[in-house]
mmCIF file of the N, C-alpha and C atoms, coordinates in Angstrom:
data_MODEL
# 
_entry.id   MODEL 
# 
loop_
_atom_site.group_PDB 
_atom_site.id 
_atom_site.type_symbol 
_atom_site.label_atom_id 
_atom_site.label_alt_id 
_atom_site.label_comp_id 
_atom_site.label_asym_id 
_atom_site.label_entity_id 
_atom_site.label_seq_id 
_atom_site.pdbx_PDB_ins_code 
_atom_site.Cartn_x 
_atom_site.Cartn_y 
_atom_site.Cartn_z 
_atom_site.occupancy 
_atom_site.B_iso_or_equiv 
_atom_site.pdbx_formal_charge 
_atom_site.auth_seq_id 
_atom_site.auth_comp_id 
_atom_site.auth_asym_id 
_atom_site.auth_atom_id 
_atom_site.pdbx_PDB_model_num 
ATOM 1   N N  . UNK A 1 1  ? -20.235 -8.331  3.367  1.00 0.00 ? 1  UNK A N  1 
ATOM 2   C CA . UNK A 1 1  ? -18.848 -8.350  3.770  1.00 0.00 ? 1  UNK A CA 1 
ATOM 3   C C  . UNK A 1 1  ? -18.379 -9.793  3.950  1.00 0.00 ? 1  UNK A C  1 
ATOM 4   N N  . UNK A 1 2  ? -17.375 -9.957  3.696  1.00 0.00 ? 2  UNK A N  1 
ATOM 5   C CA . UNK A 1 2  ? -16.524 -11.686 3.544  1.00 0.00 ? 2  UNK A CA 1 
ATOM 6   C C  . UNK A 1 2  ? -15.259 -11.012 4.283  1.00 0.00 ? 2  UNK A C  1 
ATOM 7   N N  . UNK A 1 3  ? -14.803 -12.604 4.936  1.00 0.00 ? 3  UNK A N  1 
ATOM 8   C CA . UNK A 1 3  ? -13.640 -12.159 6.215  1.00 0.00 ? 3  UNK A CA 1 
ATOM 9   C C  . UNK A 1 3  ? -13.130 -13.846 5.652  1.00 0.00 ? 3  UNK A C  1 
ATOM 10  N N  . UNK A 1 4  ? -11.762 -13.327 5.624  1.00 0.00 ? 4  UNK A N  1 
ATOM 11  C CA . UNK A 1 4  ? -10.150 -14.518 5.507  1.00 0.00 ? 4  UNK A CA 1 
ATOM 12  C C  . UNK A 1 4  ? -9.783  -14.149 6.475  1.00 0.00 ? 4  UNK A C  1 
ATOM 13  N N  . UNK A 1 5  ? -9.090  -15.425 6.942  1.00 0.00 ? 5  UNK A N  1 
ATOM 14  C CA . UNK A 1 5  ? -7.506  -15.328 7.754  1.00 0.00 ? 5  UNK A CA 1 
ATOM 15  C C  . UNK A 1 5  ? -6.776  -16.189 6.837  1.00 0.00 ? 5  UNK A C  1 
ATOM 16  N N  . UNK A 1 6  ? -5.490  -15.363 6.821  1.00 0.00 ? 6  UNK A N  1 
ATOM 17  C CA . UNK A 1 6  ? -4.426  -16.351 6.196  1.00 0.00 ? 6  UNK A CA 1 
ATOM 18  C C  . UNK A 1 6  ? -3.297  -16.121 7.093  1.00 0.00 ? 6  UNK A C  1 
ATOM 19  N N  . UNK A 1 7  ? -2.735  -17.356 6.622  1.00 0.00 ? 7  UNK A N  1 
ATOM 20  C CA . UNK A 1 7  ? -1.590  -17.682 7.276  1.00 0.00 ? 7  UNK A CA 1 
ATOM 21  C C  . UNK A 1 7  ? -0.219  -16.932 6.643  1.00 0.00 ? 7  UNK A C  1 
ATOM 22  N N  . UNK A 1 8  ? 0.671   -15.734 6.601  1.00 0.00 ? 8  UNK A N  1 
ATOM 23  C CA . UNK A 1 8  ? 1.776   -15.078 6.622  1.00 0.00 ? 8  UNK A CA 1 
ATOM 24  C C  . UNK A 1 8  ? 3.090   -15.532 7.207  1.00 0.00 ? 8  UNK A C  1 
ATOM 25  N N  . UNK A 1 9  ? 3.571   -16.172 6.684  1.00 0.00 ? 9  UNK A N  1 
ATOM 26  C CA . UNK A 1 9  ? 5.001   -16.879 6.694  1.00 0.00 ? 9  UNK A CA 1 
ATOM 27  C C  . UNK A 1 9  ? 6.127   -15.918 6.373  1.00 0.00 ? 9  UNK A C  1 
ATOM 28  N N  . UNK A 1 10 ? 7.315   -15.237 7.236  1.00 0.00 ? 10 UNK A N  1 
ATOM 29  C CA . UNK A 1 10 ? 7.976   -14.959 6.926  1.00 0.00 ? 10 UNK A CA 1 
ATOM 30  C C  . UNK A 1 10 ? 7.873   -13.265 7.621  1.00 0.00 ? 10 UNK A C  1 
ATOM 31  N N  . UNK A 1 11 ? 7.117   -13.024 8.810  1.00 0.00 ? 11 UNK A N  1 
ATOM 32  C CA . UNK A 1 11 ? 6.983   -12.082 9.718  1.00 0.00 ? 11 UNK A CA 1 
ATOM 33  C C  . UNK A 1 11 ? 8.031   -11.953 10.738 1.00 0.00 ? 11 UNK A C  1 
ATOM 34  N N  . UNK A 1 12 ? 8.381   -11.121 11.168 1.00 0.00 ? 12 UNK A N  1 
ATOM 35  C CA . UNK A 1 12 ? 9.317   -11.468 12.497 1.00 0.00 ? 12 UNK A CA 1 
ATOM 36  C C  . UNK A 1 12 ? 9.719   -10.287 13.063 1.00 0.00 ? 12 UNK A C  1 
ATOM 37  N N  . UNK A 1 13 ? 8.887   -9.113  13.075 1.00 0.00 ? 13 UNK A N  1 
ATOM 38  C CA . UNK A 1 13 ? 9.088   -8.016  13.695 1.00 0.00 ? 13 UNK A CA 1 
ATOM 39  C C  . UNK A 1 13 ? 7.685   -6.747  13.607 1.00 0.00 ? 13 UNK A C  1 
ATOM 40  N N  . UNK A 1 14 ? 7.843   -6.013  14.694 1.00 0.00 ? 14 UNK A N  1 
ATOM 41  C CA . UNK A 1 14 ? 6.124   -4.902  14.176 1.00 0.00 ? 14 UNK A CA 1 
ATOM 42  C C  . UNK A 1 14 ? 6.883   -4.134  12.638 1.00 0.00 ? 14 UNK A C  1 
ATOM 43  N N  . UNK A 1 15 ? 8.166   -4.279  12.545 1.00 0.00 ? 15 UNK A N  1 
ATOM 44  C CA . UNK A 1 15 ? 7.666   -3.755  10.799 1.00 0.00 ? 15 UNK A CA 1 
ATOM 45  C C  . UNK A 1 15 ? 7.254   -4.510  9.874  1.00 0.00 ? 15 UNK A C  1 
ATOM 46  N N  . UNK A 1 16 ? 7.514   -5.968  10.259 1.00 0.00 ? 16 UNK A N  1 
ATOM 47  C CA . UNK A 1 16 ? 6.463   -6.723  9.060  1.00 0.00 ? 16 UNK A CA 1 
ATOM 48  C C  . UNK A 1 16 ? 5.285   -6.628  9.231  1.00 0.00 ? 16 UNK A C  1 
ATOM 49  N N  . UNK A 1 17 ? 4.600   -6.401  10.116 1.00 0.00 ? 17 UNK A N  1 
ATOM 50  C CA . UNK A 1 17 ? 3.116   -6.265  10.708 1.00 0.00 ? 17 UNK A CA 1 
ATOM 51  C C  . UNK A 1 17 ? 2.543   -5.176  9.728  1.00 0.00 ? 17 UNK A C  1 
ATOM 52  N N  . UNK A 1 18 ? 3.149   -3.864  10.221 1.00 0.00 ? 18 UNK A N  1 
ATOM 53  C CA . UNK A 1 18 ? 3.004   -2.395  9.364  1.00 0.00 ? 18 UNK A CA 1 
ATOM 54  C C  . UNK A 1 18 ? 3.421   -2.513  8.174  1.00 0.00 ? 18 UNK A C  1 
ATOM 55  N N  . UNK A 1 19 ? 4.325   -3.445  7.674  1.00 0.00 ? 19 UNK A N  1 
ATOM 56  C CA . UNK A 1 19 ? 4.432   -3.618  5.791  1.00 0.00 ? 19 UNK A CA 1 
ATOM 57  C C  . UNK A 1 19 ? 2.911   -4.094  5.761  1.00 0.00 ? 19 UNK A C  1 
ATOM 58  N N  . UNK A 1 20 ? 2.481   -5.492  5.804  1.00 0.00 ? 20 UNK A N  1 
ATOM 59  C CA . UNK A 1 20 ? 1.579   -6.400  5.862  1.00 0.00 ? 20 UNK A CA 1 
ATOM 60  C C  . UNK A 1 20 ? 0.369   -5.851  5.818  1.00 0.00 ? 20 UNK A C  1 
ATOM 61  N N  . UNK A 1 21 ? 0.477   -4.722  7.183  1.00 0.00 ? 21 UNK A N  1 
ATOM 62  C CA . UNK A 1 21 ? -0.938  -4.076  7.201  1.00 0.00 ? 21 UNK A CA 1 
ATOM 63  C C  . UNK A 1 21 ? -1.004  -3.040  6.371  1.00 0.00 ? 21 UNK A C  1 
ATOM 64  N N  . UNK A 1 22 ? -0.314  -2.276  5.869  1.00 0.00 ? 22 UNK A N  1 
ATOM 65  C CA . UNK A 1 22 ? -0.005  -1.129  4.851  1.00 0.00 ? 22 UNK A CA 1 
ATOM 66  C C  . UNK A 1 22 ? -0.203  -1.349  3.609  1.00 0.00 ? 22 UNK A C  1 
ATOM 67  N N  . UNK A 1 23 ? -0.084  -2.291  2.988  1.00 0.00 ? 23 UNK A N  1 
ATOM 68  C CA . UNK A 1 23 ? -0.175  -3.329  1.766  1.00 0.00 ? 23 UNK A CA 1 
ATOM 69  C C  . UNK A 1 23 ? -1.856  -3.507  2.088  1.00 0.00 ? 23 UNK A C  1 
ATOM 70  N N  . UNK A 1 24 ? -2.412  -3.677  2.612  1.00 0.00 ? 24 UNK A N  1 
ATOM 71  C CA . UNK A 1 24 ? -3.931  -4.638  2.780  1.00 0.00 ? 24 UNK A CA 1 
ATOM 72  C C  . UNK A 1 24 ? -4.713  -3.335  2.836  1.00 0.00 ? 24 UNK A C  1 
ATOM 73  N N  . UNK A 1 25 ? -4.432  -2.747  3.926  1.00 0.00 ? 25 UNK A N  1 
ATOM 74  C CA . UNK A 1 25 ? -5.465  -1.305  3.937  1.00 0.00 ? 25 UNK A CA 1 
ATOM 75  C C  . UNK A 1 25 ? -5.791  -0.444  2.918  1.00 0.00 ? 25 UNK A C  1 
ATOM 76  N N  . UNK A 1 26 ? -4.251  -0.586  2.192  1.00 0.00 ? 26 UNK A N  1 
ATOM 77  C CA . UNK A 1 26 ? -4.777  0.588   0.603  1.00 0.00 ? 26 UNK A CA 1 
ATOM 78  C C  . UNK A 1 26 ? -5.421  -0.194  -0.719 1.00 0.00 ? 26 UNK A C  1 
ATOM 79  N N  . UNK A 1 27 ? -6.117  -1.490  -0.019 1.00 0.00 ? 27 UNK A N  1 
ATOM 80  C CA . UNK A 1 27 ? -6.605  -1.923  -1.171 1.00 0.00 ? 27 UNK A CA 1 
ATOM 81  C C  . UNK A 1 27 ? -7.899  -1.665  -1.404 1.00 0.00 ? 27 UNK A C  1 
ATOM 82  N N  . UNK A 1 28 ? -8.414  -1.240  -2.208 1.00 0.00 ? 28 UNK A N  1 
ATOM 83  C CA . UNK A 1 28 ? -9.952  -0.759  -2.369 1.00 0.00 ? 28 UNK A CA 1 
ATOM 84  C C  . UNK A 1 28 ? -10.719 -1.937  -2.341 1.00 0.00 ? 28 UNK A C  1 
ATOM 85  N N  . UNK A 1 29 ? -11.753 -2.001  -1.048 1.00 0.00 ? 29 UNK A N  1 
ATOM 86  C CA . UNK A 1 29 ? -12.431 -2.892  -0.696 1.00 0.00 ? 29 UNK A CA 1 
ATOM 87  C C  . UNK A 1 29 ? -12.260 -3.307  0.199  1.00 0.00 ? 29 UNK A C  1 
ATOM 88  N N  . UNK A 1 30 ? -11.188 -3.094  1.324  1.00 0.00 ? 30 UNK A N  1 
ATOM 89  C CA . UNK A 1 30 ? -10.771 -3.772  2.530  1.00 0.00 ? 30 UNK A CA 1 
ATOM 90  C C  . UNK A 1 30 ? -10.977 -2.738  3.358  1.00 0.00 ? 30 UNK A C  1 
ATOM 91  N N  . UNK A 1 31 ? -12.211 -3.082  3.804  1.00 0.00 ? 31 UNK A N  1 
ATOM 92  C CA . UNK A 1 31 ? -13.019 -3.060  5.338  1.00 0.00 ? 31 UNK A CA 1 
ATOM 93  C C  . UNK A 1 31 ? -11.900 -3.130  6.903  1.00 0.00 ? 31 UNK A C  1 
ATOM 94  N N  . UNK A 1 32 ? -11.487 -3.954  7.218  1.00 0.00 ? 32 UNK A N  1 
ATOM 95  C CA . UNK A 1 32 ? -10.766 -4.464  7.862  1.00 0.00 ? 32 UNK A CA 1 
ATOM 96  C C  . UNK A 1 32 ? -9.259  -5.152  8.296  1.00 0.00 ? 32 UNK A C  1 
ATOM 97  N N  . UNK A 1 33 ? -8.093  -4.677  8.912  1.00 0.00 ? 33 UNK A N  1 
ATOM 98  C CA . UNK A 1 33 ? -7.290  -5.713  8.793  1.00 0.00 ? 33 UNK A CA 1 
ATOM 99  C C  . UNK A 1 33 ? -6.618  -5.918  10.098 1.00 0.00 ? 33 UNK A C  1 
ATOM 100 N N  . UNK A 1 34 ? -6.283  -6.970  10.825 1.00 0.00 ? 34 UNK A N  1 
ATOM 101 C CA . UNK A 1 34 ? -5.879  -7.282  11.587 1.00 0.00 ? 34 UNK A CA 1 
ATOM 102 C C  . UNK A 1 34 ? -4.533  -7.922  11.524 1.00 0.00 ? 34 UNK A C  1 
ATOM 103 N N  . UNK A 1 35 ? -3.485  -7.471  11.855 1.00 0.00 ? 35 UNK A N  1 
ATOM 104 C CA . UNK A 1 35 ? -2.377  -8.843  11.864 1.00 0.00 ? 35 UNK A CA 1 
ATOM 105 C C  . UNK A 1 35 ? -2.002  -8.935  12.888 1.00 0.00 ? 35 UNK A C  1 
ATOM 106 N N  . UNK A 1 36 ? -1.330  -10.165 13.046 1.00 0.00 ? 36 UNK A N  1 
ATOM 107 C CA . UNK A 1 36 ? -0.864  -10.924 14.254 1.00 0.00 ? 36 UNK A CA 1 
ATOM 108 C C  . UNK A 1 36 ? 0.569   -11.246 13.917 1.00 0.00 ? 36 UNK A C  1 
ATOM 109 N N  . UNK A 1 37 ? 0.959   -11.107 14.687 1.00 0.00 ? 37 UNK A N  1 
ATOM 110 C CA . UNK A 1 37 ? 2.843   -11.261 14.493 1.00 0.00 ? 37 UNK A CA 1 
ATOM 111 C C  . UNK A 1 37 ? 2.768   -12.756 15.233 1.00 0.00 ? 37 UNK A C  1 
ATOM 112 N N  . UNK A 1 38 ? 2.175   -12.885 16.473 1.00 0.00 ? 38 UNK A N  1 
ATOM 113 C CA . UNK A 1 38 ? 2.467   -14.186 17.360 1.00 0.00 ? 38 UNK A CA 1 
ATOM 114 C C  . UNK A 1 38 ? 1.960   -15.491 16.472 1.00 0.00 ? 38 UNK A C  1 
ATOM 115 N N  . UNK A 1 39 ? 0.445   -15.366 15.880 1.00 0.00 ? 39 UNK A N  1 
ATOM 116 C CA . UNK A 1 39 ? 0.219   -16.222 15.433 1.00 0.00 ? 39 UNK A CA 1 
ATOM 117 C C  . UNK A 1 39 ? 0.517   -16.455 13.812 1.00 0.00 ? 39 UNK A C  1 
ATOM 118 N N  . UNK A 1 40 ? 1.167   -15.568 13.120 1.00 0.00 ? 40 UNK A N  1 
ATOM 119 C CA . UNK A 1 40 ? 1.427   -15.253 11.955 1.00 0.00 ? 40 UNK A CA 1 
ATOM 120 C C  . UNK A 1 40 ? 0.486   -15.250 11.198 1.00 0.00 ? 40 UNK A C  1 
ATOM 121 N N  . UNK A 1 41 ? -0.911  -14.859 11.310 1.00 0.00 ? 41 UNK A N  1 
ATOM 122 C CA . UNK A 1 41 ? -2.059  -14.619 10.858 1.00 0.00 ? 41 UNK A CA 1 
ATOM 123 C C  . UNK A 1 41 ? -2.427  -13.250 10.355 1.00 0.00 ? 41 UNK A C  1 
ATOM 124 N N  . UNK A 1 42 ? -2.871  -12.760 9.499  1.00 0.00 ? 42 UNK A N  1 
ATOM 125 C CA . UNK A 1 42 ? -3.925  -11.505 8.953  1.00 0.00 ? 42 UNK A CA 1 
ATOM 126 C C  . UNK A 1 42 ? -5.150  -11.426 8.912  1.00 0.00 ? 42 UNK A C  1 
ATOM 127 N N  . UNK A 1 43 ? -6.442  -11.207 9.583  1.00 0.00 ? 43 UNK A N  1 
ATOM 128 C CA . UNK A 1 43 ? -7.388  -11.336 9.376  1.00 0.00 ? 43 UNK A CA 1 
ATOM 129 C C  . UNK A 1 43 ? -7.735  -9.804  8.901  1.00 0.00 ? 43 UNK A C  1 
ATOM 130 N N  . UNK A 1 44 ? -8.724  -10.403 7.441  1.00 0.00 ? 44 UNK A N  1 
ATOM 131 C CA . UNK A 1 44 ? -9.430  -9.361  6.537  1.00 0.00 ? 44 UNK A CA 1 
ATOM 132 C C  . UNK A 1 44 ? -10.231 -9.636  6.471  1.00 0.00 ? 44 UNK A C  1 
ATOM 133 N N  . UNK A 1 45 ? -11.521 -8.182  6.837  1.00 0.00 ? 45 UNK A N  1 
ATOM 134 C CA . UNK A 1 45 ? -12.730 -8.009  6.246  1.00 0.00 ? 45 UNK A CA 1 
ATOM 135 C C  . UNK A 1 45 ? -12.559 -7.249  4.667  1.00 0.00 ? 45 UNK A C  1 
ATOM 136 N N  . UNK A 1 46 ? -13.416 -7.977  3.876  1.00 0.00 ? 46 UNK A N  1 
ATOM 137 C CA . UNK A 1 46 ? -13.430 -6.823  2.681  1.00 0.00 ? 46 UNK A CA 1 
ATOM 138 C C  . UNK A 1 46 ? -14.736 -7.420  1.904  1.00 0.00 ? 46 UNK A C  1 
ATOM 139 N N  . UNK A 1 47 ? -14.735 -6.400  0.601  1.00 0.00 ? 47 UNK A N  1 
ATOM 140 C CA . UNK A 1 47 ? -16.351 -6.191  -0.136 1.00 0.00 ? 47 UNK A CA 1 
ATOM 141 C C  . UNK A 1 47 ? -15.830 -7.256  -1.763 1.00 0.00 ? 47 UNK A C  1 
ATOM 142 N N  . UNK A 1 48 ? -16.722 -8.154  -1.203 1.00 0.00 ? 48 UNK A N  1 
ATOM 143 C CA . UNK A 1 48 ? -16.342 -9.398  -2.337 1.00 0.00 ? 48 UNK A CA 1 
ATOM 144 C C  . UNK A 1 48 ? -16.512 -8.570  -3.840 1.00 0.00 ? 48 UNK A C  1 
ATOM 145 N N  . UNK A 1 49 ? -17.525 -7.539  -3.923 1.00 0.00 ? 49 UNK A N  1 
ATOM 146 C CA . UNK A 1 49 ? -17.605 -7.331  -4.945 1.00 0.00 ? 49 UNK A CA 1 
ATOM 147 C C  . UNK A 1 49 ? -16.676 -5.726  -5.639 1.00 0.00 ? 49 UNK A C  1 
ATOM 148 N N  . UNK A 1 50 ? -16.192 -5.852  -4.431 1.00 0.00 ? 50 UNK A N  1 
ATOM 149 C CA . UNK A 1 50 ? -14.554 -5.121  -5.198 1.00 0.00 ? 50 UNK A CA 1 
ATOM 150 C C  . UNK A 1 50 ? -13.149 -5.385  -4.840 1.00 0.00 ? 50 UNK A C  1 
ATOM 151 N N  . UNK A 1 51 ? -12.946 -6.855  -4.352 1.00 0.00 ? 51 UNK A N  1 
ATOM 152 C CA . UNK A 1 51 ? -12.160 -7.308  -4.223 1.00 0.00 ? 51 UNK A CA 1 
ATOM 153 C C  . UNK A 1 51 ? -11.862 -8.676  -3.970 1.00 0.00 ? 51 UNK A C  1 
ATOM 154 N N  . UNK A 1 52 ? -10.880 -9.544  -4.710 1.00 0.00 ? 52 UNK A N  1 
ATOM 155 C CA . UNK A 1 52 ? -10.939 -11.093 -4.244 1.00 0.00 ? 52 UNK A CA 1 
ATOM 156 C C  . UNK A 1 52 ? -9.696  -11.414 -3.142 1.00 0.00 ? 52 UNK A C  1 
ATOM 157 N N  . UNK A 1 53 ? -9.903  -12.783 -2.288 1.00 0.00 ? 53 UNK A N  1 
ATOM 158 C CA . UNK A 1 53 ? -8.602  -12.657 -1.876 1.00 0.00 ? 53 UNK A CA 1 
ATOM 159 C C  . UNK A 1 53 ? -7.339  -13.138 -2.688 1.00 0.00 ? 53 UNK A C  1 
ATOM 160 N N  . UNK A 1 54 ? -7.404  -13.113 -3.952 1.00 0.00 ? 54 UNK A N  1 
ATOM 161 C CA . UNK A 1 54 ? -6.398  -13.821 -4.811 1.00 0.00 ? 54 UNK A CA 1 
ATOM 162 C C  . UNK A 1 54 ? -5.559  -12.277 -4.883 1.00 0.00 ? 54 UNK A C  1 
ATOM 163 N N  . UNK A 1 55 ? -6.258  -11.115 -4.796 1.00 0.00 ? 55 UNK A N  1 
ATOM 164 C CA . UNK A 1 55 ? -5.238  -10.255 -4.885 1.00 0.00 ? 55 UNK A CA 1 
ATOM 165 C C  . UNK A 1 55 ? -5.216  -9.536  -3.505 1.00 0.00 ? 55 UNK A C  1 
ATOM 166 N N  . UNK A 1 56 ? -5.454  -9.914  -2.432 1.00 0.00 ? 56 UNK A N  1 
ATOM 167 C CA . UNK A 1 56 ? -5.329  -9.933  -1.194 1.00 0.00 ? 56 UNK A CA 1 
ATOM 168 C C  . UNK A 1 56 ? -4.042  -9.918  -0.966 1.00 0.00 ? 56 UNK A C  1 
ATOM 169 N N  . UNK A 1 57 ? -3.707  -11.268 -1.724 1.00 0.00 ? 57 UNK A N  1 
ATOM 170 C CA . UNK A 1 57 ? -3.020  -12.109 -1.116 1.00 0.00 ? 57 UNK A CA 1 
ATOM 171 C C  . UNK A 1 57 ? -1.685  -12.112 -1.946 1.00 0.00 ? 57 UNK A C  1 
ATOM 172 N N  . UNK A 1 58 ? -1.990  -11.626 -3.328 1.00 0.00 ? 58 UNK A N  1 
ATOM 173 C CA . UNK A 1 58 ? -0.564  -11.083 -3.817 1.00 0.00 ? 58 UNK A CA 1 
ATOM 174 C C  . UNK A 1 58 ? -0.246  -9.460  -3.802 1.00 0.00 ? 58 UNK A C  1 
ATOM 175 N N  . UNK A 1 59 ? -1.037  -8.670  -2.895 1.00 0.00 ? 59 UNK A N  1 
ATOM 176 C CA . UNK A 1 59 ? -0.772  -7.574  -2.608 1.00 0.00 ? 59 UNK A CA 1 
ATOM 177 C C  . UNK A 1 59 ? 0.266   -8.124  -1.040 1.00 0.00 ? 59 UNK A C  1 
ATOM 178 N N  . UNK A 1 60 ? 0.212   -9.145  -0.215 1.00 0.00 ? 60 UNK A N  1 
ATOM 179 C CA . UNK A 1 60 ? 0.560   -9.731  1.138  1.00 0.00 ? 60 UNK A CA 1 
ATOM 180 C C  . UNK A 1 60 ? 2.355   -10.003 0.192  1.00 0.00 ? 60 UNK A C  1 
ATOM 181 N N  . UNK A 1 61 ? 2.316   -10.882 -0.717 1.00 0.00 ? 61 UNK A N  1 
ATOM 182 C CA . UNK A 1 61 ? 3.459   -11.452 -1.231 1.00 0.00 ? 61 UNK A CA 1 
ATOM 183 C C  . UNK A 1 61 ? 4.208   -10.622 -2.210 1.00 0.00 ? 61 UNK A C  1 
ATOM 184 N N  . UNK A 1 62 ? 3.829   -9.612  -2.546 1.00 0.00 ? 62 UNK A N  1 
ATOM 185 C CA . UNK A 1 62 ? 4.498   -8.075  -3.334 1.00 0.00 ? 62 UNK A CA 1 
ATOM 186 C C  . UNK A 1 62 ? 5.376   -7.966  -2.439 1.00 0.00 ? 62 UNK A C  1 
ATOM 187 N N  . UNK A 1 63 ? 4.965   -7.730  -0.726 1.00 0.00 ? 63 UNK A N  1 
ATOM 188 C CA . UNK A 1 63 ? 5.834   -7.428  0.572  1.00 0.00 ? 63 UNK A CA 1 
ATOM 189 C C  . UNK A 1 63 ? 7.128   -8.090  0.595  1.00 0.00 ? 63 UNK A C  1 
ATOM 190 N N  . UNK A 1 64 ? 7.017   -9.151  0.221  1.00 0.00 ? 64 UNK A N  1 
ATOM 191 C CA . UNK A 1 64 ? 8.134   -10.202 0.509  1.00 0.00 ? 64 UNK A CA 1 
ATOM 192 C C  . UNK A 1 64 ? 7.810   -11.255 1.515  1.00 0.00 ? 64 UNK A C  1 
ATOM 193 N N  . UNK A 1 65 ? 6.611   -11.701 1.613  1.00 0.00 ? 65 UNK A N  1 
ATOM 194 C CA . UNK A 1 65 ? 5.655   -12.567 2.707  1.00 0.00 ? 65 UNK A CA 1 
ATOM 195 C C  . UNK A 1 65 ? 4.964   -13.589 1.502  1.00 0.00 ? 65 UNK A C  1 
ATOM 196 N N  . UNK A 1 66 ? 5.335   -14.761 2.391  1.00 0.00 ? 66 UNK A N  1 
ATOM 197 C CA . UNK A 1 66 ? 4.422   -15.918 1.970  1.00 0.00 ? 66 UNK A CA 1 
ATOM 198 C C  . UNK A 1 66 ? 3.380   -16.299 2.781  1.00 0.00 ? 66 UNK A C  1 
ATOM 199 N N  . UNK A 1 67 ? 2.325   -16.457 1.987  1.00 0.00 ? 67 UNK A N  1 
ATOM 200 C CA . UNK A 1 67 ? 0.903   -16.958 2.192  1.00 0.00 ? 67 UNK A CA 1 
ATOM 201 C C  . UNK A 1 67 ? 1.076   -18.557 2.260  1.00 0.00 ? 67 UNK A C  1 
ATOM 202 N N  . UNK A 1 68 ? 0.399   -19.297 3.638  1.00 0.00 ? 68 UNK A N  1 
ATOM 203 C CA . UNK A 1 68 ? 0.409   -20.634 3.314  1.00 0.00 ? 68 UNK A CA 1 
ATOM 204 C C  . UNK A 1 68 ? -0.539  -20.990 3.971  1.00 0.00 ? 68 UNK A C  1 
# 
């Protein structure tokens, strides 16, 4: 198991949280997801070998959220 935090730019309410986290959970391979509204963070566990965070992270920016 491999764990990111990224940084989510462009949060500002618990429905960006539940977009954010809704987007990450249905990805096959993700173990884990945590978001943080205060610190504008996501932390993911997931299975390197069925998933990278390059599409982590444009499954995060599909939402309408920038990664920085």
């Amino acid at each position: 198991m491999e764990k990111i935090l990224l940084n989510v730019e462009g949060m500002s309410c618990s429905h960006c949280v539940k977009a954010v986290t809704n987007a990450v959970e249905g990805l096959n391979g993700v173990k884990f997801v945590e978001v943080n509204l205060e610190s504008k963070t996501a932390s993911i566990e997931y299975d390197a070998e069925k998933i990278t965070p390059e599409l982590i992270k444009k499954a995060i920016e599909e939402e309408g959220y920038d990664i920085t």
